[in-house]
C-alpha positions as CSV (number, residue, x, y, z in Angstrom):
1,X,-80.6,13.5,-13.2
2,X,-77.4,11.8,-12.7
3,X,-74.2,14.1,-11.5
4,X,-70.7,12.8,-12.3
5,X,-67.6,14.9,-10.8
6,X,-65.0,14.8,-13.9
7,X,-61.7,16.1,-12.3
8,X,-57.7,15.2,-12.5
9,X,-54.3,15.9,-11.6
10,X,-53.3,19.4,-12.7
11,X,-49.9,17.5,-14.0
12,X,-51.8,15.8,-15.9
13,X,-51.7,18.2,-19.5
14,X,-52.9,15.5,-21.6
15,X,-55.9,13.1,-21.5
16,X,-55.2,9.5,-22.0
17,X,-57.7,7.9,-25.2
18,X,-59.4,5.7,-22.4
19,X,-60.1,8.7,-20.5
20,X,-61.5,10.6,-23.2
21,X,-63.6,7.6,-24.1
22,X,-65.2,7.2,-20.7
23,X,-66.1,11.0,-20.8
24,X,-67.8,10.3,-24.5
25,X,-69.9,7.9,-22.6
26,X,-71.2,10.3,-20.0
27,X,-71.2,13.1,-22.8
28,X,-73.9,10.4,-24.7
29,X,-75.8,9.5,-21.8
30,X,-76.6,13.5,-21.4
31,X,-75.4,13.1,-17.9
32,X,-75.1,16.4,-15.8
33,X,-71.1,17.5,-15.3
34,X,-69.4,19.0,-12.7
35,X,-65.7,20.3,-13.4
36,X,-63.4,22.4,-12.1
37,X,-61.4,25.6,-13.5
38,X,-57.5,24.7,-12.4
39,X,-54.9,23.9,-14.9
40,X,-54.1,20.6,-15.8
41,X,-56.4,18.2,-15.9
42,X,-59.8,20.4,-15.3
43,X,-58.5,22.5,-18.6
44,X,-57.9,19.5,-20.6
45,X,-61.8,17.7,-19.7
46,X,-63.1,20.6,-20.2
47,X,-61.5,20.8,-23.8
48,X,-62.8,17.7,-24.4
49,X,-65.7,18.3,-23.6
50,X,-66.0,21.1,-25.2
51,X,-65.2,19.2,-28.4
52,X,-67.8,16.8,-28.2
53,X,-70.2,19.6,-27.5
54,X,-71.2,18.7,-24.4
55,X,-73.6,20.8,-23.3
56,X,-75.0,19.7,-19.2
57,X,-71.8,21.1,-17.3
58,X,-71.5,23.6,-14.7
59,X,-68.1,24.9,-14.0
60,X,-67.0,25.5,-10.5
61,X,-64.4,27.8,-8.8
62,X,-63.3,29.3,-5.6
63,X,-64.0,32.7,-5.6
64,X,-65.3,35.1,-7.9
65,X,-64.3,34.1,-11.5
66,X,-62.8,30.6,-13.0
67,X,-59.5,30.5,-13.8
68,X,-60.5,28.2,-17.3
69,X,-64.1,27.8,-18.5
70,X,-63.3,26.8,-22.3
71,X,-66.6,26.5,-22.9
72,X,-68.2,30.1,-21.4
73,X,-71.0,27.2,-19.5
74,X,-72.8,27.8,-16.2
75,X,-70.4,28.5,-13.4
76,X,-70.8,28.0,-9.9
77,X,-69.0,30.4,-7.6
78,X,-67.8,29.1,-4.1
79,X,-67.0,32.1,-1.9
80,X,-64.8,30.1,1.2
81,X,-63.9,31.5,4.0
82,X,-60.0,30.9,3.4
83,X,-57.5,33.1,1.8
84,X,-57.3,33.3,-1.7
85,X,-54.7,31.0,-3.2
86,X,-54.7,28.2,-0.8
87,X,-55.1,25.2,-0.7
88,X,-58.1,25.1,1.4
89,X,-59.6,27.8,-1.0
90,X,-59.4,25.6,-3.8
91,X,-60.6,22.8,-1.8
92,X,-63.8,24.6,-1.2
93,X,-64.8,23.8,-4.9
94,X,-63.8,20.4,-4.9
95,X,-65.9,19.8,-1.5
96,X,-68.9,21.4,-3.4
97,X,-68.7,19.1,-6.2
98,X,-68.3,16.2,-4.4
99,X,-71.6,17.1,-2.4
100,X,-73.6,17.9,-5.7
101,X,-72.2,14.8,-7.5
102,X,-73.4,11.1,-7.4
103,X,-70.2,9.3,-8.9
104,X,-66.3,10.8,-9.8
105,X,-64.4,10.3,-12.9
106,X,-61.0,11.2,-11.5
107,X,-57.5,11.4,-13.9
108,X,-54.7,10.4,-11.2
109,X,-51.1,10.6,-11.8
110,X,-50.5,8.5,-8.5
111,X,-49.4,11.5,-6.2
112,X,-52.0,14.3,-6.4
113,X,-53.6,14.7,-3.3
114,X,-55.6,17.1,-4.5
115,X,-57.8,13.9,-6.6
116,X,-56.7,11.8,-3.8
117,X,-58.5,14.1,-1.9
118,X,-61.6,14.3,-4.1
119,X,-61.9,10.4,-4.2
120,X,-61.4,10.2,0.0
121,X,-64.5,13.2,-0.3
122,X,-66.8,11.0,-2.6
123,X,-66.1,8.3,-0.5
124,X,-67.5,10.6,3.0
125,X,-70.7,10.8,1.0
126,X,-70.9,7.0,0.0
127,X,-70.3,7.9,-3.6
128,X,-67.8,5.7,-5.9
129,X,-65.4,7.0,-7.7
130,X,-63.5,5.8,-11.1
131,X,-60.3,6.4,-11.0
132,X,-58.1,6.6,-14.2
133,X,-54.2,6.0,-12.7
134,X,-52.2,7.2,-15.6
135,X,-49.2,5.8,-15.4
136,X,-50.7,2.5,-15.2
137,X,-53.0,3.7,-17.9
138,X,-56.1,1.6,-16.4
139,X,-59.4,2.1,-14.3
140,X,-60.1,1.5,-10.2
141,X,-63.1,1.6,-8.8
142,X,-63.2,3.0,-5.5
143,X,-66.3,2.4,-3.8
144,X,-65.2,1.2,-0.1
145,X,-62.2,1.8,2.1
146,X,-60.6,-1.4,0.9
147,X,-60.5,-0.2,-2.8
148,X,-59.5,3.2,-1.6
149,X,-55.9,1.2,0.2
150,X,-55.5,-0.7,-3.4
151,X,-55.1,3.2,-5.0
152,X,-53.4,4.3,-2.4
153,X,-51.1,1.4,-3.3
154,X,-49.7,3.1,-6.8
155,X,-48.3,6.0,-4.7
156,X,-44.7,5.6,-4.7
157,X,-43.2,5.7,-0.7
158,X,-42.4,9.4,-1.5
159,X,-46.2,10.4,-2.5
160,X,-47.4,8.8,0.2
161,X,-45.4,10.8,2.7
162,X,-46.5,13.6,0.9
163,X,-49.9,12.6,1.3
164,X,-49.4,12.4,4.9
165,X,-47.6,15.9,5.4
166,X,-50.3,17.6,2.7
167,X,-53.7,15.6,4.1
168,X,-53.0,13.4,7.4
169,X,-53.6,10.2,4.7
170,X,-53.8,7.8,7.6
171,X,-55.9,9.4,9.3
172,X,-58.3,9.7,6.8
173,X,-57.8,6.1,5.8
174,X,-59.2,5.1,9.6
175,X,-61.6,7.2,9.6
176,X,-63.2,6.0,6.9
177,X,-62.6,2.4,8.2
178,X,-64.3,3.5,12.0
179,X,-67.6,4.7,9.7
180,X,-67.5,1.5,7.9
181,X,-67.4,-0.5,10.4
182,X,-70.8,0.8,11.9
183,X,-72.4,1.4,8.9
């Protein structure tokens, strides 16, 4: 069965119609969910789907209870070996889902680097993502390294620096190009 990774920006409060409607289609297709349990964004998908009654997701949080799970489904427990409340402790999940996952439906609000992150992680595994970038209110695909530059693109020159300070961007950006290269 097909796996998608349905996450966002946890600024994001509020799911855009074009988002919601991309999530109906997996919710038809009875495609196996993974989300996550943080504010934002995870809360708001998983209202959604809750809504729609979708019934194939599996929660997943750092440590040993979600923060959100609107829908009391199955919830997978990641128990990392960081401290509680960091950001490599939430990243555990994300890592997690990104293995389990074939594709990524990911809400961006153009600076998170916690979705940038999740995209740059599907991208590891050879997995596309689909990234809804809401303040341009439209879809990119990121499949390869080039598409992954275009996203990177909406960041404003204060993200991006961000992005570096937060998750060594450039870096990640040639890596990615060194394993394509030889792929």
């Amino acid at each position: 069965m097909t796996t998608v990774f349905i996450a966002g920006s946890i600024n994001i409060k509020n799911l855009d119609r074009k988002v919601k409607d991309r999530i109906d289609k997996v919710v038809d297709q009875k495609l196996d969910i993974v989300v996550g349990d943080a504010d934002g964004a995870d809360t708001s998908i998983q209202n959604h789907l809750f809504s729609k009654g979708a019934g194939q997701v599996t929660v997943y949080c750092s440590g040993a209870s979600a923060r959100n799970n609107v829908g009391d489904w199955p919830q997978t427990n990641v128990e990392p070996p960081f401290t509680p409340g960091t950001r490599a402790f939430f990243t555990a999940k994300d890592i997690e889902m990104a293995k389990v996952a074939d594709y990524g439906l990911m809400v961006w609000d153009a600076k998170s680097t916690g979705t940038l992150s999740n995209v740059i992680e599907l991208l590891n595994r050879k997995k596309k993502s689909v990234v809804f970038v809401n303040k341009e209110k439209d879809f990119k695909t990121v499949g390869d390294v080039e598409q992954l530059i275009h996203l990177v693109a909406c960041m404003s020159d204060h993200a991006k620096r961000k992005a570096e300070e937060k998750i060594d961007l450039s870096e990640k950006i040639n890596a990615l190009r060194q394993t394509s290269m030889f792929a």
